[in-house]
C-alpha positions as CSV (number, residue, x, y, z in Angstrom):
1,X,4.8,-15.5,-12.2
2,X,2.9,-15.3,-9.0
3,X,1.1,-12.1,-8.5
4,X,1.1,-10.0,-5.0
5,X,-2.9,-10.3,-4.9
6,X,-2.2,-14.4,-5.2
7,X,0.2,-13.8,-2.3
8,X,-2.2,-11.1,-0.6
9,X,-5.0,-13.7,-0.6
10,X,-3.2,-16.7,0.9
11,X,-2.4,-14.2,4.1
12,X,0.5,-12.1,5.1
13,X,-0.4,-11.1,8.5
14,X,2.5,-11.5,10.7
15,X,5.2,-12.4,8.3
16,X,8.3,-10.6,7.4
17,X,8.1,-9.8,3.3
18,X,11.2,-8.4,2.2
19,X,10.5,-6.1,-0.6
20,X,13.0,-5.7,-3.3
21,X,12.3,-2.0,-4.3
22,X,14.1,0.4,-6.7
23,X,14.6,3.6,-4.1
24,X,17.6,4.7,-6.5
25,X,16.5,8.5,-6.5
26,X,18.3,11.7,-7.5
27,X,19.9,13.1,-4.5
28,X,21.0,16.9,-4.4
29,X,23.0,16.2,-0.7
30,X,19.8,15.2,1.3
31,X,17.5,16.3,-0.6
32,X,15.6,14.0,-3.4
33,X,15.4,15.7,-6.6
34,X,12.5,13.4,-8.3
35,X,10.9,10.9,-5.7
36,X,9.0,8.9,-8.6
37,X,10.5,5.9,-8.4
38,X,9.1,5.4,-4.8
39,X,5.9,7.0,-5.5
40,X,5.6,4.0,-7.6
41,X,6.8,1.2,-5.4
42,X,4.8,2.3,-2.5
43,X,0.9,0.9,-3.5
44,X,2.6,-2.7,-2.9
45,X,4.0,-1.4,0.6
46,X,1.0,0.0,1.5
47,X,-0.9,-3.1,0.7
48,X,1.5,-5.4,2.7
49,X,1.3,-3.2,5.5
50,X,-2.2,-3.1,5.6
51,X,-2.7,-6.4,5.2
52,X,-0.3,-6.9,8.8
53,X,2.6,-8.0,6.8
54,X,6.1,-6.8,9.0
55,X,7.6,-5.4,5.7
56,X,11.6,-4.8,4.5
57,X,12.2,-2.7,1.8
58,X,15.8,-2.7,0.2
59,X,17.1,-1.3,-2.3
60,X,20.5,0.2,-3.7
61,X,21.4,4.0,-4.3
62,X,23.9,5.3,-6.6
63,X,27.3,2.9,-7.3
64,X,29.2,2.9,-3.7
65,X,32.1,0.6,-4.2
66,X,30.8,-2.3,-2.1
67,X,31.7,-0.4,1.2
68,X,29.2,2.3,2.9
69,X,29.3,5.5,1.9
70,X,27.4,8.4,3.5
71,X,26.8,10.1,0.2
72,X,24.4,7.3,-1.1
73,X,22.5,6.5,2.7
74,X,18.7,5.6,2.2
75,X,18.1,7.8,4.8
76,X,16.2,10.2,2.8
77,X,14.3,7.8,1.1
78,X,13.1,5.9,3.8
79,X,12.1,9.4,5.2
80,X,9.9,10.2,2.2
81,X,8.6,6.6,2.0
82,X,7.2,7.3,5.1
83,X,5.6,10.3,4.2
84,X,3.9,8.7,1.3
85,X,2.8,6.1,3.6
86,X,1.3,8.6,6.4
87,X,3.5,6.4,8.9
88,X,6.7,5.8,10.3
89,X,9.2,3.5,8.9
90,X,12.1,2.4,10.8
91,X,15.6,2.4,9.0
92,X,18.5,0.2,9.8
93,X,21.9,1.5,8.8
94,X,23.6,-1.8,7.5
95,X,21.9,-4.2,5.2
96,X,22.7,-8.0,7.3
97,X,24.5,-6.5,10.5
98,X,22.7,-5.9,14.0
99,X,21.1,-2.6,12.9
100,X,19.0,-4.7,10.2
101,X,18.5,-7.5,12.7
102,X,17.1,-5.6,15.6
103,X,14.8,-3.3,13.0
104,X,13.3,-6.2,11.7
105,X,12.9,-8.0,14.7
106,X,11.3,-4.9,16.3
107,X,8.8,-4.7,13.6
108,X,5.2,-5.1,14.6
109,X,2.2,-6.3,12.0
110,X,1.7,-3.6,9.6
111,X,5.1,-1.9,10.1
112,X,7.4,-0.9,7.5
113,X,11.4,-1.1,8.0
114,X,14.2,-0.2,5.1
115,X,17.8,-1.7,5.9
116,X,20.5,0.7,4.2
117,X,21.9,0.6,0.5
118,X,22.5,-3.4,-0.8
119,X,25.5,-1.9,-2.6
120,X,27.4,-1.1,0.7
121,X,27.8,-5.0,0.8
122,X,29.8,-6.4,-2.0
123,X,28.1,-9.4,-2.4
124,X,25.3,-7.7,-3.9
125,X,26.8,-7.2,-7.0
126,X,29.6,-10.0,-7.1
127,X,30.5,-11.7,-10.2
128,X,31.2,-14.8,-8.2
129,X,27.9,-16.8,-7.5
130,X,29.6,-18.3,-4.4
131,X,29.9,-14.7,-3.3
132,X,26.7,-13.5,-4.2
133,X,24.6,-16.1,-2.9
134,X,26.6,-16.1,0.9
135,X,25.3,-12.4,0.7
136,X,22.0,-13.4,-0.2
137,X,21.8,-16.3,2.7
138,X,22.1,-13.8,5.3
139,X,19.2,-11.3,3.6
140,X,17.1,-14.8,3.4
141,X,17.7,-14.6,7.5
142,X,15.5,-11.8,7.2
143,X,12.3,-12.8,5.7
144,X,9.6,-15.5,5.6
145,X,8.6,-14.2,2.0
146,X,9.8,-12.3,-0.8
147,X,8.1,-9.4,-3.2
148,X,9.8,-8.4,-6.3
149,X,9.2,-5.0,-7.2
150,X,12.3,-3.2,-8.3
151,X,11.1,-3.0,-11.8
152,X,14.8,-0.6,-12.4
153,X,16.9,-3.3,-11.5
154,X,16.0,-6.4,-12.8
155,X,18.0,-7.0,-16.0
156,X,20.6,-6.9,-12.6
157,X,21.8,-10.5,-11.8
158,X,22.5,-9.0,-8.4
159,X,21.9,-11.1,-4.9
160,X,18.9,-9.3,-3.8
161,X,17.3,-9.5,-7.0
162,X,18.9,-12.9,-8.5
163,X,19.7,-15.1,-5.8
164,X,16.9,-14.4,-2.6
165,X,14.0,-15.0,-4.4
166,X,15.2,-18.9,-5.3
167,X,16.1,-18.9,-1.4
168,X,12.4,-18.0,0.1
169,X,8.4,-18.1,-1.6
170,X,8.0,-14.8,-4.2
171,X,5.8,-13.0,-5.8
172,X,5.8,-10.3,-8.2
173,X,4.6,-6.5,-6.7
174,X,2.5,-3.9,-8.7
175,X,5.0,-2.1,-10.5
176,X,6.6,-4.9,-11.8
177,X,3.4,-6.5,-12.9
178,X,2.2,-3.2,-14.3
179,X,5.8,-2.9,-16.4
180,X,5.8,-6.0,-17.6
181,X,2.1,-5.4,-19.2
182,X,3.1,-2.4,-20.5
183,X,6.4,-3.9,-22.2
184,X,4.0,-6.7,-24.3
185,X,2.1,-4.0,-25.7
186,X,5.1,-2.6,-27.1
187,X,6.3,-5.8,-28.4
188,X,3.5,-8.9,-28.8
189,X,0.9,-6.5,-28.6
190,X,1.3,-3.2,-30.5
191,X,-0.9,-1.2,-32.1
192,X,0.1,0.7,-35.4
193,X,1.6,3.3,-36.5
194,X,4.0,2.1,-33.8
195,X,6.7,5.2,-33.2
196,X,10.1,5.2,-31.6
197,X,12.0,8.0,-30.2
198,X,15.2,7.7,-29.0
199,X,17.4,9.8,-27.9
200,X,20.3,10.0,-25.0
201,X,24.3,10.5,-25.5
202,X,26.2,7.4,-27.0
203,X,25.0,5.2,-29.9
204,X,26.2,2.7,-28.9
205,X,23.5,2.3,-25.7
206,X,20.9,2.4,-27.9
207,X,22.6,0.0,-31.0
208,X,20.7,-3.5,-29.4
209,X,17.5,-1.9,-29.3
210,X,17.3,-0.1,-33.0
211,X,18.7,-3.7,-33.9
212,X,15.3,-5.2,-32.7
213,X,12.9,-2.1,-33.3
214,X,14.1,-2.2,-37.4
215,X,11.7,-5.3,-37.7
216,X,8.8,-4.1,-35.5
217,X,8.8,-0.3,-35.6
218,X,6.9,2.0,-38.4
219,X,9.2,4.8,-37.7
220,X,12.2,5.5,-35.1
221,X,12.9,9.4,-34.4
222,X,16.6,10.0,-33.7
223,X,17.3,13.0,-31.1
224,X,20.1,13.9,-28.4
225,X,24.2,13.1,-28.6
226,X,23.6,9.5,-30.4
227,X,22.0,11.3,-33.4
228,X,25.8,13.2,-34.6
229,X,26.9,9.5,-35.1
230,X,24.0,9.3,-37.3
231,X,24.2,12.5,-39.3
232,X,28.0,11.7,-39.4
233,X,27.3,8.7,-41.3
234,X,25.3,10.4,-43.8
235,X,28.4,12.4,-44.7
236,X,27.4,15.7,-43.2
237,X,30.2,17.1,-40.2
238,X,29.3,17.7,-36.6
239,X,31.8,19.9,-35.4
240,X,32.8,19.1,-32.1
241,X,29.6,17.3,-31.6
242,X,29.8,13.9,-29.7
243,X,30.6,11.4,-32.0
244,X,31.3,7.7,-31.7
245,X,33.3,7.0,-35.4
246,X,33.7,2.9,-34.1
247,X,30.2,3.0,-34.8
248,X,29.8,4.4,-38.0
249,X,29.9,1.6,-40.1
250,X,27.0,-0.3,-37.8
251,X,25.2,2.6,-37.9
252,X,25.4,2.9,-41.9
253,X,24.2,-0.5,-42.0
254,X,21.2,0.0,-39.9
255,X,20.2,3.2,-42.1
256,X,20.1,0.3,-45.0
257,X,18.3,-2.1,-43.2
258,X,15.9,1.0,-42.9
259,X,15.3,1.6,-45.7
260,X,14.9,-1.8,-47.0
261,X,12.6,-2.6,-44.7
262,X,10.5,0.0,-44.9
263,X,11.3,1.2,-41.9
264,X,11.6,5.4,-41.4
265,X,14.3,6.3,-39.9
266,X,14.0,10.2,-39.2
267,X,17.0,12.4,-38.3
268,X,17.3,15.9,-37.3
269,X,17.0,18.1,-39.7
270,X,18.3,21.4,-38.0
271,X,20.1,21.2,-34.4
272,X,21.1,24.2,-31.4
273,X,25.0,24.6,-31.3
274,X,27.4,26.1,-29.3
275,X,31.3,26.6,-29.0
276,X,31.1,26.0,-25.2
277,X,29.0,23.1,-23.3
278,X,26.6,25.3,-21.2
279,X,26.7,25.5,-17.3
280,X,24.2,23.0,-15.5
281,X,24.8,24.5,-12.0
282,X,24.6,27.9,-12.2
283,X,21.8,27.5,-15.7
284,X,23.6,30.6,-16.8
285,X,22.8,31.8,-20.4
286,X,23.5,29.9,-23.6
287,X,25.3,31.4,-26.4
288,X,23.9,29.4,-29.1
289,X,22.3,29.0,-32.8
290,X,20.6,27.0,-34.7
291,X,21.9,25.9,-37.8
292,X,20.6,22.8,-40.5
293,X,21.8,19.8,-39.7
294,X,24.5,19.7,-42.5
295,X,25.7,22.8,-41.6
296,X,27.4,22.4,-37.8
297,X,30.7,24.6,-38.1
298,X,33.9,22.8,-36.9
299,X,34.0,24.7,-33.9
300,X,30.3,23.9,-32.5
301,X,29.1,21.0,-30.3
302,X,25.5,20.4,-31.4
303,X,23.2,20.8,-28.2
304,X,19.5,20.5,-29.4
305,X,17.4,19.1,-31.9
306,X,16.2,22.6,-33.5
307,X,12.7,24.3,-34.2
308,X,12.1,22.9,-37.6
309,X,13.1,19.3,-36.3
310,X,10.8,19.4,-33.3
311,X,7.9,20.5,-35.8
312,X,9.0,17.4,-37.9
313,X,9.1,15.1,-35.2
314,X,5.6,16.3,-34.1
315,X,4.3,15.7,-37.2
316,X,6.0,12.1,-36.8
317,X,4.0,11.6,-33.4
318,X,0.6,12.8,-34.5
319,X,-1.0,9.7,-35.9
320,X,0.9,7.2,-33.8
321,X,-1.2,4.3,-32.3
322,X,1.8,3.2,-29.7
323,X,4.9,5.6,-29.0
324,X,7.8,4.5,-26.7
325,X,10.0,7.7,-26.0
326,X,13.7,6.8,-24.2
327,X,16.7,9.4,-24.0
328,X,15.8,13.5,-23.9
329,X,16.7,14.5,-27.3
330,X,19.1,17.5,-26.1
331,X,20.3,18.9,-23.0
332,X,17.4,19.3,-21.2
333,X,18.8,20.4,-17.7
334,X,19.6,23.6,-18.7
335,X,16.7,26.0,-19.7
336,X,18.0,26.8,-23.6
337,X,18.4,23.4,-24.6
338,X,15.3,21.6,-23.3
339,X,13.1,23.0,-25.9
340,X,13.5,19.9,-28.1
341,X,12.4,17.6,-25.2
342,X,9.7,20.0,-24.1
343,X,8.2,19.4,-27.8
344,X,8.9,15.6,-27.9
345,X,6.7,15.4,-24.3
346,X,4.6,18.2,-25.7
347,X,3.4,15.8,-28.6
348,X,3.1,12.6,-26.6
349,X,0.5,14.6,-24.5
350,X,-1.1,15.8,-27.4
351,X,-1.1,12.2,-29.1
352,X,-3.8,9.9,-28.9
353,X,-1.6,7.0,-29.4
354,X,-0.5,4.6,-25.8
355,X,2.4,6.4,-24.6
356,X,5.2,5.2,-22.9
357,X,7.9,7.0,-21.5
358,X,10.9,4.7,-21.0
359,X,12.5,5.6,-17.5
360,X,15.8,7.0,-16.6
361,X,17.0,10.5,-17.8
362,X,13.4,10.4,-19.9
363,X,11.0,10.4,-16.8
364,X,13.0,13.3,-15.2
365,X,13.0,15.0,-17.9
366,X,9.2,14.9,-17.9
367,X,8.8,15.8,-14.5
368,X,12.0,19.0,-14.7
369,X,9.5,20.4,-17.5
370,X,6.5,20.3,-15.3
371,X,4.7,17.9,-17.4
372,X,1.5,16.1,-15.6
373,X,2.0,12.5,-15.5
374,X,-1.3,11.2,-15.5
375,X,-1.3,12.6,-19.3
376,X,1.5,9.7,-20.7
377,X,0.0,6.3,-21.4
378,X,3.2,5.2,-18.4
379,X,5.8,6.7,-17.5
380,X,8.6,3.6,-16.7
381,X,11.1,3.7,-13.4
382,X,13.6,1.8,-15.3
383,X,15.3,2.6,-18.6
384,X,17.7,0.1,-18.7
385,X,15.3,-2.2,-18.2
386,X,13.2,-1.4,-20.8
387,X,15.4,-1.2,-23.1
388,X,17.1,-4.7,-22.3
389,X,13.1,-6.3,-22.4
390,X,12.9,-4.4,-26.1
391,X,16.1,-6.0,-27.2
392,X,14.6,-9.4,-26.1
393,X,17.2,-10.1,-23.3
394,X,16.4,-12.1,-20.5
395,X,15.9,-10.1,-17.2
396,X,17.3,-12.4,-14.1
397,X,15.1,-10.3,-11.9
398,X,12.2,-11.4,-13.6
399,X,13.3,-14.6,-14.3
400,X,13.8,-15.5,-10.7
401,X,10.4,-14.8,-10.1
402,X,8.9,-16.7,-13.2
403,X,10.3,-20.3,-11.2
């Protein structure tokens, strides 16, 4: 995989580098909630730049349907790229149409342009390859080179991640570089006691990746909705808890393997229920309590790993060499449910172990509760991603970019 400091050194001045970023950033209307993901994309911007490539960024936002929608516009992140960058960047407001072309063609050495959402073109996420790759002719049109660095969306066989870089030269960016490192140490490379916690609300997202940790993890913590399938399976009832029964009987089977392997599977042992889900907008007051984890009345929707659990899991963490954390293990959005993911961040920091924080709701989560990044090993901008690499898969985006 060719590096950007490969593609740095044979010289960029005065070419157009389309970089494929992930800008897919919470949006509250305008306003981006959690801007990580392109605090992390924007050291390989600024290097183009400064180097006098005329650089593209592109990305997608959100899941319009193939048409533009106003609701998922790049327009704020292109405004807060440029503020990280200390310069403007021009936007265009299609991705292959006239805006695009005459912002690109505008672009002087060392400027920065990003074209709007990839998704507002169905071609960028066709099934057909026909389709996709017409779509990803006309972004080649573009571009005299091409930087992968949308570490969130390559397990995507999507046109802008798939298709352009077989159309034009490419390189791998920072972040994907720095991802990909981190992923080896968790897989060819890992350091023991290896720990596992995962958490997040279905099972059955998770199934693929306990499949493949079973033979390589020392322990895997269980947290958040997926864990009621698990405590269901032990026999105990979880209320109105969110439970996926099809999944039972693989889940059963795991616990086995488990414990044949030597493998220890840890469970909560005391969780925060309620009758009612709690409100996320207004963050009014939780009526809640905490009960064991064999003891959920039929009524109450488990909500939290408890106090007892988060002590456990803690204990779990301490004298971990490598720990990869993905899924918040309760709701952590609202105030009287994040304690279990305040503690499962809390004892990452405190760990000694290489950290990693595996993207998505886990990396908001972090920055919501007002922890310092600089104190995880790396915090990941893509949890799908992750996982997918874990499970062994084969990522088209960084497969394109291996040829």
């Amino acid at each position: 995989m060719k590096t950007i400091d490969e593609l740095l050194a044979e010289g960029v001045a005065g070419k157009r580098v389309f970089v494929r970023a992930d800008l897919n950033v919470p949006l509250a209307g305008d306003t981006i909630t959690d801007d990580g993901r392109i605090r992390a994309v924007q050291p390989t911007i600024a290097k183009l730049a400064e180097a006098g490539a005329r650089v593209i960024v592109a990305s997608h936002l959100g899941r319009p349907k193939g048409a533009p929608d106003p609701a998922f516009s790049l327009a704020p992140a292109a405004k807060r790229l440029g503020e990280l960058l200390g310069a403007d960047v021009a936007f265009a407001t299609d991705t292959v149409g006239s805006s695009a072309k005459e912002t690109v063609a505008a672009l002087t050495d060392g400027q920065v342009a990003v074209i709007e959402n990839l998704r507002f073109n169905a071609g960028e996420t066709a099934k057909d390859d026909a389709e996709r790759g017409a779509f990803a002719d006309q972004l080649a049109e573009l571009a005299d080179v091409y930087v992968g660095d949308g570490f969130g969306a390559v397990h995507r066989k999507h046109a802008s991640v798939f298709d352009l870089p077989a159309r034009l030269p490419h390189a791998a960016g920072h972040l994907i570089a720095s991802e990909v490192g981190v992923l080896k140490k968790l897989t060819a490379e890992v350091k023991r006691p290896y720990v596992v916690v995962l958490g997040g609300a279905k099972v059955s997202d998770k199934l693929a990746v306990i499949d493949q940790l079973l033979g390589k993890a020392d322990r895997i913590l269980i947290g958040g909705g997926m864990a009621y399938t698990f405590l269901y399976a032990k026999g105990y009832e979880v209320g109105i808890s969110l439970l996926q029964k099809d999944q039972v009987d693989v889940v059963k089977e795991y616990m086995e393997r488990a414990a044949k392997s030597g493998v220890e599977l840890v469970l909560p042992v005391d969780v925060l229920v309620s009758a009612d889900f709690p409100d996320l907008k207004t963050k009014a007051p939780a009526d809640f309590e905490t009960v064991d984890a064999d003891k959920i009345p039929a009524d109450k929707e488990g909500l939290d790993i408890g106090p007892k659990t988060r002590e456990l899991y803690a204990s779990k963490i301490a004298d971990a060499e490598t720990v990869f954390w993905n899924g918040p293990v309760g709701v952590f959005e609202h105030p009287d449910y994040a304690g279990g993911t305040r503690a499962v961040a809390q004892a990452l920091v405190d760990s000694s172990a290489f950290t990693v924080v595996g993207g998505g709701d886990s990396a908001a989560a972090v920055r919501t509760l007002g922890f310092d990044e600089n104190a995880f090993g790396h915090i990941s901008t893509g949890g799908g991603a992750s996982l997918e690499y874990l499970e062994g898969k084969t990522l088209p985006g960084l497969a394109a970019l291996e040829v």
